[in-house]
N, C-alpha and C positions, 0 to 999 in steps of 0.2 A: 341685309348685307351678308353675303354669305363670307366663313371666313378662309383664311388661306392655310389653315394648319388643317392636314390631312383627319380626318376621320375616318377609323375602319370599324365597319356595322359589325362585320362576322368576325369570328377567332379565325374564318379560314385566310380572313383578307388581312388580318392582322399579321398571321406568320407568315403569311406571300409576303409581305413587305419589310417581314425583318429578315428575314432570309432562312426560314427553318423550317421543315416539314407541316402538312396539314394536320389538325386533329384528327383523332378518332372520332369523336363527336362535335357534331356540331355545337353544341354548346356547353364542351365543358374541352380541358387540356390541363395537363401537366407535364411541368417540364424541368429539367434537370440541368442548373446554371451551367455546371463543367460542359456537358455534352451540346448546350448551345454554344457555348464561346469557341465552339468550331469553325460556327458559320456565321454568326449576330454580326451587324455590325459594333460597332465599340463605341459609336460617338454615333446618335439616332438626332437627326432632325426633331421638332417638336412636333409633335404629334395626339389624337385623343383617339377612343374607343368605346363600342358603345356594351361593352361586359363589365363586369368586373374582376379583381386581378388580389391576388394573399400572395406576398413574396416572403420568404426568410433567407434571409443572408447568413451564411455561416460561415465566409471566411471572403474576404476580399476588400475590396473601397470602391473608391471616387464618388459620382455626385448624380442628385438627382435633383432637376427642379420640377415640381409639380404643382400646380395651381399658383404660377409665378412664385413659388419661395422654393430656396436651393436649399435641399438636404444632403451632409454628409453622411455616405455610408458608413456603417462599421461592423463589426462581427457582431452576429447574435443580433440583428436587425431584423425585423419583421412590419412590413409596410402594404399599406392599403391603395388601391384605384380603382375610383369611382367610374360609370359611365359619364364619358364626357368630360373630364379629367385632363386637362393640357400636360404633357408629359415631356421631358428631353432628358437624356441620358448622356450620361459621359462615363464610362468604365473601364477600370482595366482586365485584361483576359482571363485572371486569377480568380475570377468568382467561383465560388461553392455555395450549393444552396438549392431552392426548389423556390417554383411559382405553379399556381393555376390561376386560369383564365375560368371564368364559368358565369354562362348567361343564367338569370333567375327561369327559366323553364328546366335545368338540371336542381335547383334547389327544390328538391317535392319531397327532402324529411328532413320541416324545419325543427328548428330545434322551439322547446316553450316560450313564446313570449317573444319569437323573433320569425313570423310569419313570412316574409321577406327576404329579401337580404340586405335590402333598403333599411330594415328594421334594427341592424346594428348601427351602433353609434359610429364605427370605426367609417362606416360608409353615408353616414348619414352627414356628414361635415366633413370637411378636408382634415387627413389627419394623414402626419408625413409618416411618421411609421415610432416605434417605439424599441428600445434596447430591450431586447430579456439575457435573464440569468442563464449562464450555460445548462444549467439542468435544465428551464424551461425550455429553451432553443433545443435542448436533446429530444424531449419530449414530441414536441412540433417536425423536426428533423425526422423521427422516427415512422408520425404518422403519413408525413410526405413522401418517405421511400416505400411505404405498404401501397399506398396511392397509385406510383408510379409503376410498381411490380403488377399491381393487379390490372394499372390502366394496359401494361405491355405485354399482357397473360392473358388474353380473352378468354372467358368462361362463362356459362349460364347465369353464375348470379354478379359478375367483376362488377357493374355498372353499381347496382345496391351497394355491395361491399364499398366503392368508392367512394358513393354520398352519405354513408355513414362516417368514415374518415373525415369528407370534408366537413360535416357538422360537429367531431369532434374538436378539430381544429379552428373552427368558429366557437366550438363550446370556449379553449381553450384560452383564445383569444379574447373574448370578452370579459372572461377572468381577468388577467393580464393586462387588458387597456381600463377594466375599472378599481386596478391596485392603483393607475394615477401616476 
Protein backbone atom coordinates (compact mmCIF):
# COMPACT_ATOMS: atom_id res chain seq x y z
CA UNK A 1 0.00 0.00 0.00
CA UNK A 2 1.51 2.87 -1.05
CA UNK A 3 1.42 5.89 1.36
CA UNK A 4 -0.15 9.27 0.93
CA UNK A 5 2.64 11.63 2.55
CA UNK A 6 4.57 12.84 -0.36
CA UNK A 7 8.18 11.54 -0.71
CA UNK A 8 10.79 13.69 -2.43
CA UNK A 9 13.85 11.20 -3.98
CA UNK A 10 16.14 14.37 -5.11
CA UNK A 11 17.25 17.66 -2.95
CA UNK A 12 15.97 19.17 -6.33
CA UNK A 13 12.42 17.92 -5.87
CA UNK A 14 12.59 18.59 -2.38
CA UNK A 15 13.13 22.61 -2.75
CA UNK A 16 10.66 22.62 -5.92
CA UNK A 17 8.23 21.82 -3.19
CA UNK A 18 9.11 23.91 -0.46
CA UNK A 19 9.41 26.79 -2.47
CA UNK A 20 13.21 27.70 -2.76
CA UNK A 21 15.78 27.48 -5.40
CA UNK A 22 17.54 24.34 -6.77
CA UNK A 23 20.98 23.10 -5.53
CA UNK A 24 24.17 23.44 -6.79
CA UNK A 25 24.57 19.99 -6.54
CA UNK A 26 22.75 17.31 -6.92
CA UNK A 27 23.46 15.89 -3.88
CA UNK A 28 24.56 17.95 -1.46
CA UNK A 29 22.76 21.84 -0.32
CA UNK A 30 23.13 24.40 2.04
CA UNK A 31 20.99 26.81 3.12
CA UNK A 32 20.57 29.80 5.14
CA UNK A 33 17.13 29.84 7.52
CA UNK A 34 16.76 33.80 7.27
CA UNK A 35 17.27 33.85 3.39
CA UNK A 36 14.59 30.84 3.20
CA UNK A 37 11.95 32.35 5.27
CA UNK A 38 11.51 34.52 2.24
CA UNK A 39 9.84 32.10 0.34
CA UNK A 40 9.26 28.52 2.67
CA UNK A 41 6.24 28.08 3.52
CA UNK A 42 5.68 28.36 7.31
CA UNK A 43 3.36 25.56 8.10
CA UNK A 44 4.60 22.34 5.47
CA UNK A 45 2.13 19.45 5.15
CA UNK A 46 3.75 16.12 6.33
CA UNK A 47 6.13 15.05 4.22
CA UNK A 48 9.46 12.38 3.85
CA UNK A 49 12.75 12.48 1.77
CA UNK A 50 15.15 10.26 0.62
CA UNK A 51 18.60 12.41 1.87
CA UNK A 52 19.60 13.42 4.82
CA UNK A 53 19.32 16.81 6.56
CA UNK A 54 21.95 18.56 10.01
CA UNK A 55 19.78 21.56 10.93
CA UNK A 56 21.04 24.22 13.80
CA UNK A 57 18.83 26.49 15.08
CA UNK A 58 20.22 29.69 16.28
CA UNK A 59 17.63 31.79 17.13
CA UNK A 60 13.70 31.29 16.68
CA UNK A 61 10.83 28.46 17.68
CA UNK A 62 7.73 26.55 17.04
CA UNK A 63 7.54 22.82 16.35
CA UNK A 64 8.46 20.05 14.63
CA UNK A 65 6.84 16.59 14.59
CA UNK A 66 9.17 13.84 13.21
CA UNK A 67 8.58 10.25 13.25
CA UNK A 68 5.27 11.02 14.91
CA UNK A 69 6.69 12.82 18.26
CA UNK A 70 6.41 16.69 18.26
CA UNK A 71 9.53 18.56 19.12
CA UNK A 72 9.82 22.10 20.50
CA UNK A 73 12.18 24.24 18.94
CA UNK A 74 14.67 26.46 20.83
CA UNK A 75 17.86 28.28 20.45
CA UNK A 76 21.06 26.62 19.99
CA UNK A 77 19.02 23.39 18.57
CA UNK A 78 20.70 21.12 16.33
CA UNK A 79 18.41 18.28 14.75
CA UNK A 80 18.96 15.26 12.57
CA UNK A 81 16.55 13.70 9.27
CA UNK A 82 16.83 10.50 8.45
CA UNK A 83 15.82 9.21 4.69
CA UNK A 84 12.50 8.37 5.02
CA UNK A 85 11.76 10.31 7.99
CA UNK A 86 7.88 11.54 8.32
CA UNK A 87 8.25 15.31 8.82
CA UNK A 88 5.69 18.38 9.36
CA UNK A 89 6.72 21.77 10.34
CA UNK A 90 5.15 24.52 11.83
CA UNK A 91 7.38 27.80 12.15
CA UNK A 92 7.58 31.15 12.66
CA UNK A 93 9.40 33.49 10.06
CA UNK A 94 12.16 34.51 12.76
CA UNK A 95 14.35 31.60 12.22
CA UNK A 96 18.29 31.99 12.24
CA UNK A 97 20.25 29.12 11.49
CA UNK A 98 21.73 26.79 8.72
CA UNK A 99 20.77 23.29 7.32
CA UNK A 100 22.21 20.97 4.62
CA UNK A 101 20.53 18.47 2.74
CA UNK A 102 23.15 15.84 1.43
CA UNK A 103 22.89 12.48 -0.20
CA UNK A 104 25.61 9.63 0.95
CA UNK A 105 27.26 9.88 -2.71
CA UNK A 106 28.75 13.64 -1.45
CA UNK A 107 29.96 11.91 1.78
CA UNK A 108 33.31 10.44 0.07
CA UNK A 109 35.69 11.97 3.29
CA UNK A 110 34.33 9.93 6.04
CA UNK A 111 35.39 10.66 9.01
CA UNK A 112 37.14 7.24 11.15
CA UNK A 113 34.88 4.79 12.25
CA UNK A 114 31.83 6.42 10.41
CA UNK A 115 32.03 4.94 6.93
CA UNK A 116 28.60 6.03 6.01
CA UNK A 117 26.45 8.42 7.21
CA UNK A 118 24.15 5.79 8.16
CA UNK A 119 27.07 4.95 10.39
CA UNK A 120 26.33 7.82 12.84
CA UNK A 121 24.11 7.21 15.64
CA UNK A 122 22.31 10.50 15.27
CA UNK A 123 20.99 8.92 11.85
CA UNK A 124 20.98 5.50 12.73
CA UNK A 125 17.62 5.93 15.17
CA UNK A 126 15.23 8.70 15.48
CA UNK A 127 16.79 11.41 17.28
CA UNK A 128 14.72 14.75 17.61
CA UNK A 129 17.68 16.83 17.88
CA UNK A 130 19.65 18.03 20.94
CA UNK A 131 20.24 21.68 22.86
CA UNK A 132 24.05 22.70 22.66
CA UNK A 133 25.95 25.36 24.53
CA UNK A 134 26.19 28.68 22.99
CA UNK A 135 29.85 28.27 22.50
CA UNK A 136 29.20 25.02 20.84
CA UNK A 137 26.33 26.37 18.60
CA UNK A 138 29.10 29.10 17.87
CA UNK A 139 31.42 26.62 16.73
CA UNK A 140 28.83 24.61 14.40
CA UNK A 141 27.35 28.30 13.20
CA UNK A 142 30.87 29.09 12.22
CA UNK A 143 31.53 26.14 10.14
CA UNK A 144 28.05 26.44 8.40
CA UNK A 145 28.71 30.14 7.28
CA UNK A 146 32.40 28.78 5.59
CA UNK A 147 30.04 26.01 4.02
CA UNK A 148 27.74 28.37 2.57
CA UNK A 149 30.40 31.08 1.53
CA UNK A 150 32.28 28.52 -0.31
CA UNK A 151 29.02 26.58 -1.57
CA UNK A 152 28.14 30.57 -3.15
CA UNK A 153 31.96 31.20 -4.39
CA UNK A 154 32.56 28.49 -6.81
CA UNK A 155 36.21 27.56 -7.19
CA UNK A 156 38.55 24.71 -8.25
CA UNK A 157 38.67 23.01 -5.00
CA UNK A 158 34.84 24.85 -3.15
CA UNK A 159 33.29 21.22 -3.38
CA UNK A 160 36.57 19.48 -1.23
CA UNK A 161 36.78 22.50 1.02
CA UNK A 162 32.92 21.86 1.69
CA UNK A 163 33.11 18.12 2.60
CA UNK A 164 35.68 18.78 4.89
CA UNK A 165 33.38 21.24 6.83
CA UNK A 166 30.61 18.88 6.65
CA UNK A 167 32.71 16.15 8.36
CA UNK A 168 33.91 18.64 10.81
CA UNK A 169 30.44 19.17 11.73
CA UNK A 170 29.63 15.46 11.80
CA UNK A 171 32.95 15.28 13.76
CA UNK A 172 31.42 17.80 16.08
CA UNK A 173 28.39 16.50 16.46
CA UNK A 174 29.06 13.10 17.39
CA UNK A 175 31.16 14.67 20.22
CA UNK A 176 28.14 16.42 21.36
CA UNK A 177 25.40 13.67 20.96
CA UNK A 178 27.79 11.26 22.88
CA UNK A 179 28.06 13.95 26.00
CA UNK A 180 24.26 12.40 26.37
Amino acid sequence: MLSAIPLYRTIDEYNLNINIPLPRYPDFDVRDFEQNMETVRLEMPSFRHNFYQVALLESGGGTVTSAGQAFDLDNFTIFFIQPGQINYWNIPKDWRGYYFSISESFYTVPLDGFRSLNDFPFFQKFTQGFKLKREEAKVILELFERINQEYHSPSMFNQAIIKSYVCSILGYCIRFYERG
